[in-house]
C-alpha positions in Angstrom: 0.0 -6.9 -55.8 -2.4 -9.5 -56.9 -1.6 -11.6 -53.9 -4.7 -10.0 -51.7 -7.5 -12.0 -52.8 -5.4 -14.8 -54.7 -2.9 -18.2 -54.1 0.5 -18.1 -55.6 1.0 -19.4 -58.5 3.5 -22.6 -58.0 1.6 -24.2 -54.7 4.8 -24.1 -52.9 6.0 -21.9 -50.0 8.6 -19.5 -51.0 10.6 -17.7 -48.7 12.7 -14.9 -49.3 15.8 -14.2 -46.8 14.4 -12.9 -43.6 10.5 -12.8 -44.1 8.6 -15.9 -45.2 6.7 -15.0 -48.0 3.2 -17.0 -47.3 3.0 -15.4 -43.9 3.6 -11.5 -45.9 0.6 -13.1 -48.6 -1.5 -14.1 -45.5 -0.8 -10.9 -43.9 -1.6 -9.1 -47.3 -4.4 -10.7 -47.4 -5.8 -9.9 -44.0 -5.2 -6.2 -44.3 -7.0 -5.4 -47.3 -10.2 -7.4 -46.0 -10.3 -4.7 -43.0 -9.1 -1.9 -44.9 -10.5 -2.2 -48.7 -14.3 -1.1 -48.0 -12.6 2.3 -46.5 -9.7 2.7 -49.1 -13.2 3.1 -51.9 -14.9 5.3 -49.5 -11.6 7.5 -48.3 -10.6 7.7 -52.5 -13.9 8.6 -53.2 -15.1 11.4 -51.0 -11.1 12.4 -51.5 -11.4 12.8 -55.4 -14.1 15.3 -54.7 -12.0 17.4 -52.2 -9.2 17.3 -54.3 -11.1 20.5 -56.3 -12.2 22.2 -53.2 -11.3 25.8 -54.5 -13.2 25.1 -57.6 -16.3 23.8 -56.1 -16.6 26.4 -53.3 -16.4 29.2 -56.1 -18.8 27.8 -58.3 -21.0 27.7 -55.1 -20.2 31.1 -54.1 -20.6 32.4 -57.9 -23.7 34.2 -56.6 -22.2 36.3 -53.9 -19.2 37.4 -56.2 -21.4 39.1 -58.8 -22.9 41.8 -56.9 -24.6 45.2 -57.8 -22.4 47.8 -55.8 -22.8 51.7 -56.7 -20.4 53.8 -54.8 -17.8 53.2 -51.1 -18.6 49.9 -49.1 -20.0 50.5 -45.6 -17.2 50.6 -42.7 -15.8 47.2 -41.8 -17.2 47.5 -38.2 -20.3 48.3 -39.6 -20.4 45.2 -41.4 -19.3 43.0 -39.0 -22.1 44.2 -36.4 -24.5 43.0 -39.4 -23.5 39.9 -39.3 -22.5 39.4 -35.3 -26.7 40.5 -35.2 -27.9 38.2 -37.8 -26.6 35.1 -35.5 -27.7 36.0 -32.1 -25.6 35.7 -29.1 -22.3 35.1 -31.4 -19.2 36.9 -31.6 -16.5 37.6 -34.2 -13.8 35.0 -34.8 -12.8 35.9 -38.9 -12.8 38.8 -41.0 -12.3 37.4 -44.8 -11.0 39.8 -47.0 -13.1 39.6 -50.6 -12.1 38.2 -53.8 -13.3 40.9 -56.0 -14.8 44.9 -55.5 -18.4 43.5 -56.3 -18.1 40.6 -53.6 -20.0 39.7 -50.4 -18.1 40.1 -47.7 -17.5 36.5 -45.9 -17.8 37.5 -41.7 -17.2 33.8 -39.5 -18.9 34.5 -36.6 -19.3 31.9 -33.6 -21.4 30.6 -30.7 -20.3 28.1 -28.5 -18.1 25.5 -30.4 -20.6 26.3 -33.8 -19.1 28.9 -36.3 -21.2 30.4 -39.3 -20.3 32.1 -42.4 -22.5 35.6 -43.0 -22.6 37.0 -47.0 -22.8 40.8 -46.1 -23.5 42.8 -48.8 -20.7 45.4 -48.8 -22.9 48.5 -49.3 -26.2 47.9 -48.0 -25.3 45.5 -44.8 -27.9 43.2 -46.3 -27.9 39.9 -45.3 -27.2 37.6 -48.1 -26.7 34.3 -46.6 -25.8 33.0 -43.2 -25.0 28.8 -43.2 -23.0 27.3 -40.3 -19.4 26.9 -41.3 -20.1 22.7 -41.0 -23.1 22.5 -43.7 -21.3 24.2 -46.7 -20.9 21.2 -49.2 -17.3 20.9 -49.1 -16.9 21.0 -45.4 -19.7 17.6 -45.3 -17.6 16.3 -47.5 -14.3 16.8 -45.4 -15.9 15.1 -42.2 -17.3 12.2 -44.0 -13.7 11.5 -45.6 -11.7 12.0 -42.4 -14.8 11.2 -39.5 -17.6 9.6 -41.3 -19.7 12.1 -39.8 -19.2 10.8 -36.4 -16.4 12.7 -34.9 -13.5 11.4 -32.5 -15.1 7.4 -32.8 -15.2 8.1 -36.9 -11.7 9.2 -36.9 -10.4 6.7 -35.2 -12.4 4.2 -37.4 -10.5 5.9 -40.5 -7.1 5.8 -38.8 -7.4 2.4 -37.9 -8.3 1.4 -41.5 -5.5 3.5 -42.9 -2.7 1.8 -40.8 -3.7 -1.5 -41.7 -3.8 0.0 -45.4 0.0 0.8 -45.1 0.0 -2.7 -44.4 -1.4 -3.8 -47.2 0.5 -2.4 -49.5 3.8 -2.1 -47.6 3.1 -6.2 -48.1 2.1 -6.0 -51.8 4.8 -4.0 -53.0 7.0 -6.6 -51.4 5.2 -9.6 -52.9 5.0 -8.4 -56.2 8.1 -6.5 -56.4 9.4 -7.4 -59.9 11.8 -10.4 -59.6 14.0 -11.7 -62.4 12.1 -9.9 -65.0 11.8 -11.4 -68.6 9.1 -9.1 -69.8 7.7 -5.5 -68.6 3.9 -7.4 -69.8 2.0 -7.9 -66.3 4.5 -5.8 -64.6 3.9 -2.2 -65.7 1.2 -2.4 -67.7 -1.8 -5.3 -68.1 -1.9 -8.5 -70.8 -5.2 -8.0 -72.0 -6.1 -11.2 -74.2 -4.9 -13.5 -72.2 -8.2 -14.6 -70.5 -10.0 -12.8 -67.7 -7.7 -14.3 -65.2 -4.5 -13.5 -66.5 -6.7 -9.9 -67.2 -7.5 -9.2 -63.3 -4.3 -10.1 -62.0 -2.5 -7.8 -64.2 -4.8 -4.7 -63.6 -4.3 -5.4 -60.1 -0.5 -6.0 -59.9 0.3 -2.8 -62.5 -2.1 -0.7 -61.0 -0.4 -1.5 -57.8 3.1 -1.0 -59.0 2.3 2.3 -60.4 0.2 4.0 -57.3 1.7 2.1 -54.6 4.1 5.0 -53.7 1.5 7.5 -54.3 -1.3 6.0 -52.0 1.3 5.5 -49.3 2.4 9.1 -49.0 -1.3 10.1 -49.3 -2.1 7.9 -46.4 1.0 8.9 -44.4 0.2 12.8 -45.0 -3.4 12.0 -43.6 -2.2 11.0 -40.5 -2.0 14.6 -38.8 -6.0 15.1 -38.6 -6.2 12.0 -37.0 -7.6 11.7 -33.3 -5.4 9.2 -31.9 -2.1 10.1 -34.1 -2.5 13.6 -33.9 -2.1 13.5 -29.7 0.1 10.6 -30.3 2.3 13.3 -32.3 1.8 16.2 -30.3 2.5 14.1 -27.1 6.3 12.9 -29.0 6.9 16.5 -29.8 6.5 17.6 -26.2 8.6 15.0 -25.7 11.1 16.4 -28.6 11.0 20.3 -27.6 9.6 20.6 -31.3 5.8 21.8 -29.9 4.3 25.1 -31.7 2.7 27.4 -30.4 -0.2 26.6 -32.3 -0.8 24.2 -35.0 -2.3 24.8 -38.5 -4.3 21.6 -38.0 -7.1 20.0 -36.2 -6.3 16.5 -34.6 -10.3 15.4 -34.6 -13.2 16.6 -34.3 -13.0 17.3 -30.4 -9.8 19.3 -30.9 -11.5 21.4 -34.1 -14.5 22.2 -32.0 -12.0 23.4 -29.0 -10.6 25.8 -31.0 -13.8 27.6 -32.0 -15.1 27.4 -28.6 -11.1 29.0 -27.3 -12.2 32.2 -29.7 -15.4 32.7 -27.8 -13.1 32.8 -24.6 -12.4 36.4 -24.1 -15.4 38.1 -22.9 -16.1 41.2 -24.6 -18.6 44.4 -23.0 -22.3 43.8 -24.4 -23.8 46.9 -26.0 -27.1 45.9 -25.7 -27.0 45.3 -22.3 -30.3 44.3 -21.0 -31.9 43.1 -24.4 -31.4 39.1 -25.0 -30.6 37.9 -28.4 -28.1 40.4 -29.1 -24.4 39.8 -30.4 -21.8 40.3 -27.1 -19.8 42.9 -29.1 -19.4 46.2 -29.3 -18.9 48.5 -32.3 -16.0 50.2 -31.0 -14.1 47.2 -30.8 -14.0 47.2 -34.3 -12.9 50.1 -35.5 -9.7 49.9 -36.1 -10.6 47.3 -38.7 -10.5 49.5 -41.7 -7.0 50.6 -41.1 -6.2 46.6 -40.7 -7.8 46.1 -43.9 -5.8 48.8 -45.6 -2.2 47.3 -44.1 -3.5 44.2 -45.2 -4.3 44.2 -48.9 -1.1 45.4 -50.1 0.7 42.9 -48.9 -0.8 40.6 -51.1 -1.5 37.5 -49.2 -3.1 34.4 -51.0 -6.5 33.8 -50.9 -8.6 33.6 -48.4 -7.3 36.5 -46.4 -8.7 36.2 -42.8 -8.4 38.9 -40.4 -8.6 37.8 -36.9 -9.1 39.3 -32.9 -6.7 37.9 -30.4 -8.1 35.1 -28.5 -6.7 36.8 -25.5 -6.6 40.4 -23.8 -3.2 41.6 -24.6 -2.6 40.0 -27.4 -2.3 41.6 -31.4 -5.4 41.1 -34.2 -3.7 38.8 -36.9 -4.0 38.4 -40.6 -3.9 35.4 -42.2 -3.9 33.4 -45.8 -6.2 30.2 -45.3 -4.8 29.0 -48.2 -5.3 25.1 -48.9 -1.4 25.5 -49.5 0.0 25.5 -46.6 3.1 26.8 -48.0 1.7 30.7 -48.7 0.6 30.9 -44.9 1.8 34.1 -43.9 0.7 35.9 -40.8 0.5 39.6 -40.0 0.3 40.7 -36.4 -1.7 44.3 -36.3 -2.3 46.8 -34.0 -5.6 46.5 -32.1 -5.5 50.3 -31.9 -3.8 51.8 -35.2 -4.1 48.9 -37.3 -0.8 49.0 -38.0 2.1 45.5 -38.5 3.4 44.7 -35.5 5.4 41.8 -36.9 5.2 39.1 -39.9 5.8 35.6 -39.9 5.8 33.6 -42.7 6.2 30.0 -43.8 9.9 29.6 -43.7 9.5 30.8 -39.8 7.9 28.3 -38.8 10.1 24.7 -37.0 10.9 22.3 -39.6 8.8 19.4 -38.2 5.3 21.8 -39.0 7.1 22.9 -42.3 7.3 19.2 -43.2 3.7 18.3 -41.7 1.9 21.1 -43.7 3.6 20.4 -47.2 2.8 16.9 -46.8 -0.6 18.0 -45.8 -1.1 20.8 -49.2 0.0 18.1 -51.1 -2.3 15.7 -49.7 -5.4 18.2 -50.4 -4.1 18.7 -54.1 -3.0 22.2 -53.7 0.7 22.5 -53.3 1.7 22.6 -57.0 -1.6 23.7 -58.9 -3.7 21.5 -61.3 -1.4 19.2 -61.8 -1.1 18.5 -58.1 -4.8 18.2 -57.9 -4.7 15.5 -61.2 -2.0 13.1 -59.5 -4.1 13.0 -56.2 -7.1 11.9 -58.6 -5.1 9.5 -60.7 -3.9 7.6 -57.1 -7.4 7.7 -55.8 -8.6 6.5 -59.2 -5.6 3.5 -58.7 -6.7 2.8 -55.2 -10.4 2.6 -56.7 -8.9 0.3 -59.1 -6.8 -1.5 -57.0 -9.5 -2.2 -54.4 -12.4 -3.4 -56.9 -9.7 -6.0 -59.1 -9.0 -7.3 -55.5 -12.5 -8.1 -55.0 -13.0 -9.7 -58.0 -10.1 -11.7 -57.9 -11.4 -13.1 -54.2 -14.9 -13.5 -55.6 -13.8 -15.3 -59.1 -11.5 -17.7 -56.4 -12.9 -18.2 -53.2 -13.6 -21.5 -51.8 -17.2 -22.6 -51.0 -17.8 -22.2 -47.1 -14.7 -20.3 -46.2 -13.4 -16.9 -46.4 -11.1 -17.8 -48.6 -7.5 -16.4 -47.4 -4.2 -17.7 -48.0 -3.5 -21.3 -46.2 -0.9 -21.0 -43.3 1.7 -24.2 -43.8 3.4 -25.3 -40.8 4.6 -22.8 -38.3 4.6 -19.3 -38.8 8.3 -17.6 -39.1 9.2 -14.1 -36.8 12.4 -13.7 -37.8 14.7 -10.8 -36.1 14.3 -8.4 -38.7 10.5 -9.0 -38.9 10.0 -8.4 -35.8 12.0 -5.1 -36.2 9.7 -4.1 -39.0 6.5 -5.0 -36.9 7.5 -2.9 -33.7 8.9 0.2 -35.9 5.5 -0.2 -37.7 3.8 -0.1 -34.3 5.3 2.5 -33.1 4.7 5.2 -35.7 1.7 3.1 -36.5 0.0 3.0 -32.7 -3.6 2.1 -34.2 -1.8 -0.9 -36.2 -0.2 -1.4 -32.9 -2.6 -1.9 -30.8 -4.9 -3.7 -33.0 -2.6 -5.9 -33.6 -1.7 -7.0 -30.6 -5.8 -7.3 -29.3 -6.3 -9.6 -32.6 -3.5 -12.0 -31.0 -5.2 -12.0 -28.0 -8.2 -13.0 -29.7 -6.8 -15.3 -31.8 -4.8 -16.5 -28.9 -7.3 -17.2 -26.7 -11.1 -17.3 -28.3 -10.7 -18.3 -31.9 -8.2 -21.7 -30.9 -11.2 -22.5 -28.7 -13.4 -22.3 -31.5 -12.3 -24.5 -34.6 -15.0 -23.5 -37.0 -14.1 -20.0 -37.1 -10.6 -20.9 -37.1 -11.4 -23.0 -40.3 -13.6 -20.5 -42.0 -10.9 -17.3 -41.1 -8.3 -19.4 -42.2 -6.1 -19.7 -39.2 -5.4 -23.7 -39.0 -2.2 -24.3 -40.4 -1.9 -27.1 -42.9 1.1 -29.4 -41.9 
């Protein structure tokens, strides 16, 4: 995949069947200058989320070593605690705790803001309260998938991963090994052959070896995205394959939605009369010890979150948060007795989610354990790799005064089954689409009219 920063060796065009193979270099090229500066940043905030569980118990280590000396308090009584301790909020998660001698986690919201309470089993002390967005690894989440500007930052990172696709849909093509006399350069790097030789290998083996990897990682990204994720929701109305409710968050204006949906129902104020109290009740929690007491035996993974219906009518649920998706079972409980009303578990749910949230475990490193969480960081290592050999190469070889990409020669080729390829790509690909289509229009009708930055992009063909 050395081709995105550098000329094919042998000056001549080659073409290959039905795509020339300058125009897939050129396009090669053009992809990873939009898309390389966010590959580094999306594999590196990535490598740290890949060990999410471990980080957010090494943070929490303090609230899961507790001194506790005799029965917890009541589970209403605890979550009244915490539903005071943020003013005006109300109760959207119970989470079950790790151990006997840990906090109890209560995610309380107001408005579209939710925030985690530490509540001291025993004494109701209040150990901590932090909104849900400012724990480390949830900062960390929104500056891989939003840069920390919502809806605009998502679709900033969806653009950049389309053309990404692009890039190394294009690269494994034009360094697919061809007539092979020696697995040297190929699948692993010549490294005394000069620094040239040196950079082009590291980046064609690294490519070979990750390419597959960074493409599914990329693909099984796509569900959190803004634009894709109402793209995909508006083909499954389409389909009949809509949920009920999906175990994802298309962007940040769909995420906050949802909290704001669980502050819906209203609920009787107890303290009627005296601002800055929580809207709850006490009594409209007691049935939450006998929830608790169905709940643990069943044995759900961790986090276990138990959960009042976002609607009058409706059951409490129980469910695991777990980062694997495939261990998400739900319990529907009795708002009076506490008592299962029904169970749904993974294999329940239609295929198209099923597929959608294994794709999206593995993607977070926790569908198959540690070893799941070590091949996510040895691709986002490769794509680190990948992206800084790329830059060297174009560095080491650009031309003085231009930007250095491949020269077009003669007339670009669409042939029918390129054009195939660029539509399909399109289509699933509407933020490649689109793009695409407003950089011919540019090029079409600004850059001709402007024959210095024609030269300087690149864009005269050489005759």
């Amino acid at each position: 995949m050395n081709s995105v920063m550098t000329p094919v060796e042998g000056a001549e065009v080659r073409k290959q069947g039905w795509l020339d193979y300058r125009t897939v270099w050129r396009w090669h090229f053009y992809a990873g200058l939009l898309s390389i500066p966010f590959i580094l940043w999306l594999a590196t905030t990535g490598s740290i989320y890949l060990f999410r569980p471990q980080i957010d118990r090494w943070l929490d280590r303090p609230y899961d070593s507790l001194d506790i000396h005799g029965s917890p308090r009541a589970a209403s009584a605890q979550v009244q605690a915490a539903v005071d301790a943020v003013p005006g909020s109300s109760l959207h998660h119970y989470q079950l705790p790790r151990t006997n001698r840990s906090a109890i986690q209560i995610i309380v919201g107001r408005g579209s803001d939710e925030f985690r309470v530490y509540v001291h089993p025993q004494t109701l002390q209040i150990l901590k309260v932090i909104n849900d967005d400012h724990r480390p690894m949830m900062v960390v989440f929104h500056l891989h998938g939003e840069l920390l500007m919502g809806d605009r930052g998502s679709m900033v990172i969806e653009l950049a991963g389309s053309w990404a696709v692009i890039m190394i849909l294009t690269g494994l093509y034009l360094w697919w090994p061809r007539q092979v006399k020696s697995l040297a350069g190929v699948f692993y790097p010549r490294f005394f052959r000069g620094q040239r030789i040196f950079w082009r290998d590291i980046h064609a083996v690294t490519g070979i070896w990750i390419s597959l990897l960074a493409l599914f990682l990329l693909m099984t990204g796509l569900p959190w995205a803004t634009n894709w994720g109402k793209y995909l929701e508006a083909v499954r109305k389409l389909t009949g394959t809509q949920a009920s409710q999906e175990e994802w968050s298309a962007g940040r204006s769909s995420e906050l939605a949802q909290h704001a949906a669980l502050n819906a129902q209203p609920v009787p104020d107890a303290h009627a009369g005296h601002p800055g109290h929580a809207r709850v009740m006490p009594s409209q929690f007691q049935a939450l010890d006998a929830m608790i007491a169905t709940v643990v035996p069943l044995n759900l993974a961790y986090p276990v979150q138990i959960s009042p219906p976002s609607a009058p009518g409706r059951f409490w649920t129980a469910i695991s948060d777990s980062q694997n998706r495939t261990l998400h079972d739900k319990v529907f409980l009795d708002p009076v007795t506490g008592a299962m009303r029904g169970r749904q578990n993974f294999g329940q749910q239609i295929w198209i989610d099923r597929w959608i949230l294994i794709g999206v475990a593995a993607h977070e490193g926790q569908l198959f354990g540690i070893a799941n969480q070590l091949l996510g960081l040895f691709t986002t290592c490769g794509l680190i790799t990948l992206s800084v050999s790329a830059l060297v190469l174009w560095w080491r070889r650009r031309p003085n005064g231009v930007l250095g990409a491949p020269m077009a020669i003669g007339k670009q080729r669409f042939t029918f089954g390129l054009v195939v390829v660029i539509v399909g790509l399109g289509l699933y690909l509407p933020a490649f689409g689109l793009s695409l289509i407003a950089v011919a229009i540019t090029e079409r009708f600004l850059l001709r009219r402007l024959p210095p930055a024609q030269k300087w992009l690149g864009l005269q063909a050489v005759s």
